[in-house]
N, C-alpha and C positions, 0 to 999 in steps of 0.2 A: 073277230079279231079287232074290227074296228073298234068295238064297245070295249073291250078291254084296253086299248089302247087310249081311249078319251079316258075311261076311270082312271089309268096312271098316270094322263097327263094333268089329267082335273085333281087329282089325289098330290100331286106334284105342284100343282097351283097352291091350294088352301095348304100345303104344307109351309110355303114360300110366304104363303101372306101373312100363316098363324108369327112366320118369327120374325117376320118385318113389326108385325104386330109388337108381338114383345120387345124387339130392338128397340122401335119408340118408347115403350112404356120405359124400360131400363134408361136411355137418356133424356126424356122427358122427369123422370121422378129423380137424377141424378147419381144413377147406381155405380159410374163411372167418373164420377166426376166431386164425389164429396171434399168437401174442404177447399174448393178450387173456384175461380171466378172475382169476378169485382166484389162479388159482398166480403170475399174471403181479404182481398186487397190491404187491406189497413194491417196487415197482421204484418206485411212485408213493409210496407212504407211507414213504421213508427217512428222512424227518427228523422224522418220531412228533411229539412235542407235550411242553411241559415238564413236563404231569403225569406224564409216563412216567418221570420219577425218572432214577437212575442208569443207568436200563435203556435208555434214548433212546440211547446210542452204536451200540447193540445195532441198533438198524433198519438202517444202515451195513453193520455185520460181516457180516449175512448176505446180503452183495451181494459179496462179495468175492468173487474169482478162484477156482476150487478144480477139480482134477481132474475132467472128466466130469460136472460139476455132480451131484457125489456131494453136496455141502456134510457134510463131515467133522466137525462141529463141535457144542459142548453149553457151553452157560455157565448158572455160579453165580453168582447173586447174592451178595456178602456187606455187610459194612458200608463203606462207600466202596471197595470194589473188585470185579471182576469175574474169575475163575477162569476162564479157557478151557481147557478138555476137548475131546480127541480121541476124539470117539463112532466107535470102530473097527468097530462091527459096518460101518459104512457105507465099505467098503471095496474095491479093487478087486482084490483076491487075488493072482494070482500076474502082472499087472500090476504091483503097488506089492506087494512080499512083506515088505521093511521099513515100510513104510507112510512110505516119504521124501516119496511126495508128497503122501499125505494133509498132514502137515503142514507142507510146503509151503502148500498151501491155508489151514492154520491161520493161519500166519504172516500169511498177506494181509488173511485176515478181523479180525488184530490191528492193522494197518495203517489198515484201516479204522476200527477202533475208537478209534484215537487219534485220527485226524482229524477224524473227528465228537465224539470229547470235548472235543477243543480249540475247535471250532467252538460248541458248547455251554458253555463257561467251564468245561473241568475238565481239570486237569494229568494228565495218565498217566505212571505210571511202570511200565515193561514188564520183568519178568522171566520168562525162558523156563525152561521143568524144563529141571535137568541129564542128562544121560545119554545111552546110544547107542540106535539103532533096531536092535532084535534081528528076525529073520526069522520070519514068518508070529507076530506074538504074541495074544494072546485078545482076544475083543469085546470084555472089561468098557472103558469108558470111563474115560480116564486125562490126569491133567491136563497140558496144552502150557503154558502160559504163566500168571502170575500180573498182573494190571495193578490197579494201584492209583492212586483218583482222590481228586483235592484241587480243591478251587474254585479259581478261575484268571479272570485278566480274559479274555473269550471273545477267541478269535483265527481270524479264517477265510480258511482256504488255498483258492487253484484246485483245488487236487485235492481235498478236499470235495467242492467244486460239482461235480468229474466225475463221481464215485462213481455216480450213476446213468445218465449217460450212456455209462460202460467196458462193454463187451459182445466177445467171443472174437470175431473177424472169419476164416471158415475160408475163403472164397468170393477168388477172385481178387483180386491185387493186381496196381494198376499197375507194370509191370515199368519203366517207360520215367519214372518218377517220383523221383529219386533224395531221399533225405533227407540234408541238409546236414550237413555235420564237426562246425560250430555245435550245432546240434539235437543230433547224438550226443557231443558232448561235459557239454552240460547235462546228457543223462541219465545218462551215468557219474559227474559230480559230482555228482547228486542220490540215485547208491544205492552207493557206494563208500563200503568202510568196511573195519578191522579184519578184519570177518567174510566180507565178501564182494566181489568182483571183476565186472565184466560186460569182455566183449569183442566186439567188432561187426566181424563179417568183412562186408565190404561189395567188396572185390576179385574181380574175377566168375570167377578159375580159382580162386579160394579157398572162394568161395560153391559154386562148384561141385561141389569137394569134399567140400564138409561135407554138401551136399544129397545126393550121392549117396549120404554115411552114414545121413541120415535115412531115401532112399528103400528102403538094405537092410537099414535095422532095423527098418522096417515090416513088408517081405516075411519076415523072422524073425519077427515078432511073429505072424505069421497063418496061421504053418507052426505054432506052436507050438499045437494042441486049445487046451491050458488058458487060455493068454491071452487067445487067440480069444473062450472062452466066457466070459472075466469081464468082458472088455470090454464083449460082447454084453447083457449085465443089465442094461447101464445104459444104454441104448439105450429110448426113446417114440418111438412111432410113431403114437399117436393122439390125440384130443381127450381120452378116459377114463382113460388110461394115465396121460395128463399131470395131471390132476385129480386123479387116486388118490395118484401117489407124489410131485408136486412136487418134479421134481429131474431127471435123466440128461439125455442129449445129442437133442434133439429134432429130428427133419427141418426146421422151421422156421431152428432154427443149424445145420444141417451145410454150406453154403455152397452150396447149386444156386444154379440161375439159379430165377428165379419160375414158368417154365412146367415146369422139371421140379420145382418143393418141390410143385408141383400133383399133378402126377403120380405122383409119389411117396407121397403120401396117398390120393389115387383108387387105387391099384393094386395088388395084395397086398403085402404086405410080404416084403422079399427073404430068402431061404435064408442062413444064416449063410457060406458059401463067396461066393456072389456078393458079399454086404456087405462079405467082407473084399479082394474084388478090387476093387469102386468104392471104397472107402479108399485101397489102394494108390495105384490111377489118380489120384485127386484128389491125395495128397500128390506124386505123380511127376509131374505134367503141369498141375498148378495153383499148387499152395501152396508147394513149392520153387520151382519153375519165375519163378513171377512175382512171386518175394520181392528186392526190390532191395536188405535186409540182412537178415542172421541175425544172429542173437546168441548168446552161451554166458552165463549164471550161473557164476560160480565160487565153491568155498569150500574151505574148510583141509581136511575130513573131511564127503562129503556126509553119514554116518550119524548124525554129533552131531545131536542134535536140538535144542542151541540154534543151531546152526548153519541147521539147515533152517527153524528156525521167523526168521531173522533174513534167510535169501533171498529166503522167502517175501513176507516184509515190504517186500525191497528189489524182488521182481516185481513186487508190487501199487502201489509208486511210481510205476515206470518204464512200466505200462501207464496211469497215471492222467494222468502228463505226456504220454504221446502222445497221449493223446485231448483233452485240453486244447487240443493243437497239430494237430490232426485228423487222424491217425495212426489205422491197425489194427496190428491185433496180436495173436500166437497164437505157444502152444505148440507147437511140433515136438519134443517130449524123446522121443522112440521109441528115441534112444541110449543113452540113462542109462536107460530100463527095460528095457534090451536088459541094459546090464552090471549091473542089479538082478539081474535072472533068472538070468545066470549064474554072477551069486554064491551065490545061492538053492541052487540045481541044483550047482555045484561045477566050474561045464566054464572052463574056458579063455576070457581075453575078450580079443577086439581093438577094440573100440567106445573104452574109455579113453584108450588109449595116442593111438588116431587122433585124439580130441578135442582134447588135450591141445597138442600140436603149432599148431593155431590161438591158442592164448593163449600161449604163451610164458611162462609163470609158474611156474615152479620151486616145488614146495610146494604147489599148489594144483590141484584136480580137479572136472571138471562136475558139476551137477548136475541145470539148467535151460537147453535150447536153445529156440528164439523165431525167430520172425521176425517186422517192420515194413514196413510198408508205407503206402502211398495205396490203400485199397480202393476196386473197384469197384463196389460195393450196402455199404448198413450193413448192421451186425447187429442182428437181431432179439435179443431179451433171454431170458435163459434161466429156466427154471421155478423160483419159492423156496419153500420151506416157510415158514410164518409163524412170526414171531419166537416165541410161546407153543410151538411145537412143539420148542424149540432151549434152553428156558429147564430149568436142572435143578435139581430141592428138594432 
């Protein structure tokens, strides 16, 4: 009697400890808590307060769009203007060897910056550095853009007011949702310029196409070690991880359904080979699959870097008006870092030539692919660093 009574009480112990167990694992890895927390903070305080001076645009820019939520970026204060710096050490290596999309991202977080200085009574005027993006170049932080502010009667845009609401949507799209000629005609007349082109293949042997470029420049990206492993850094996988570094692609955004982001946080974290084989799958049987348009960026020379810093500007519009008009939206560029790489490396590229063929524009080459859609779940919001961590003496 006794013996059985110790084994229910002992069986009653290790019962109590196995889910004490799991209770930490679930608030330790944040299964309860996604989207929530100081990292999450800057999504609520974007519009800062007028004491914040000139610096109040600033709460804005670092919500902007940016590779891998690397947030690539460093700003100087000066006398009515603001210096935007490309903090390179925050890079994704032989991913981005030019660093074209770091400042990509710049350009968005400039995007942002105007709009909230406008929205604030102050005129920006944006000039980007000249020059080309050279292959693999050092940390030291080097300046993108010069914007200088003047008082201005305040003027405030929708896209403002989305800035906090835009978020990477990776997670299924209604395929059976089409978006209107209308709708993609606004968005080409609202980032169409000198500098930059969009094109929106929405023809479903055409889409086709281009998806099946995205899905074998993935499968190249994940044959490649190095890529593999620079991607993989910027990859949180937990509640601490995300605390610590305020930044990379969190299981919370990589698009599950809600019982696998569960999952996927109670469970170990996967081996670099598997992760890059559930990428694949999800771009091959999700994210192409149920995109009812794709899109191409175009410009004269993706390597200028007034050029990338002026696509970038014109991504962070056209993701602001879809969500205005409640739209998702996400990068698919695995092409354009496909033909980075093998510029980088020296080999031979077919990714270009195949892109190019969609746009029909003589004189111009990719640099940003996308797709739109109706998603089916929102996105959760990605981790920021606080604006003090961004600001440079």
């Amino acid at each position: 009697m006794q013996t059985r009574r110790a084994l229910v009480i002992g069986g009653a112990g290790a019962a109590a400890l196995a889910l004490a167990g799991l209770g930490y694992r679930a608030w330790d890895r944040g299964v309860w808590s996604g989207g929530e927390g100081p990292a999450y903070s800057p999504w609520s305080d974007w519009k800062g307060k007028s004491a914040d001076g000139i610096k109040r645009p600033l709460r804005a820019a670092i919500l902007a769009a940016n590779p891998h939520d690397t947030q690539p970026w460093l700003f100087k204060i000066g006398e009515n203007a603001i210096t935007v710096f490309a903090d390179r050490a925050r890079n994704l290596g032989t991913f981005d060897p030019f660093r074209r999309e770091m400042h990509l991202g710049l350009g968005a977080a400039v995007e942002n910056l105007v709009l909230a200085a406008s929205a604030f009574g102050l005129a920006a005027e944006v000039v980007p550095t000249d020059g080309m993006l050279s292959p693999s170049p050092g940390d030291t932080p080097a300046p993108a853009a010069h914007v200088a502010l003047a008082p201005t009667r305040a003027a405030r845009d929708t896209l403002f007011d989305a800035i906090p609401n835009r978020h990477t949507n990776r997670g299924p799209y209604r395929a059976d949702q089409t978006i209107g000629r209308e709708s993609l005609r606004r968005y080409a007349d609202l980032i169409t310029s000198d500098a930059v082109r969009v094109v929106f293949v929405e023809d479903k042997h055409a889409r086709g196409e281009l998806g099946a470029l995205i899905v074998e420049a993935t499968d190249r990206i994940i044959g490649d070690p190095q890529m593999s492993a620079d991607s993989a850094r910027w990859l949180r996988t937990g509640r601490r991880d995300i605390a610590a570094h305020r930044d990379g692609v969190t299981i919370d955004t990589a698009g599950l359904s809600p019982l696998m982001t569960v999952a996927s946080k109670l469970l170990p974290d996967m081996d670099a080979k598997s992760a890059d084989g559930y990428w694949l799958s999800m771009t091959r049987d999700t994210q192409v699959l149920t995109a009812p348009v794709l899109g191409i960026l175009l410009v004269r020379d993706r390597l200028d870097m007034r050029g990338a810093i002026q696509a970038g500007r014109a991504w962070q519009r056209l993701h602001l008006a879809a969500t205005v008009e409640g739209l998702a939206a996400q990068p698919l560029n695995q092409p354009v870092e496909c033909i980075d790489r093998n510029a980088m490396v020296g080999k031979a590229d077919s990714f270009g030539a195949a892109i190019v063929k969609f746009a029909e524009a003589p004189g111009w080459e990719p640099t940003f692919i996308f797709r739109l859609g109706v998603a089916e779940r929102a996105a959760t919001p990605s981790p920021r660093r606080a604006l003090n961590e961004v600001l440079r003496t």
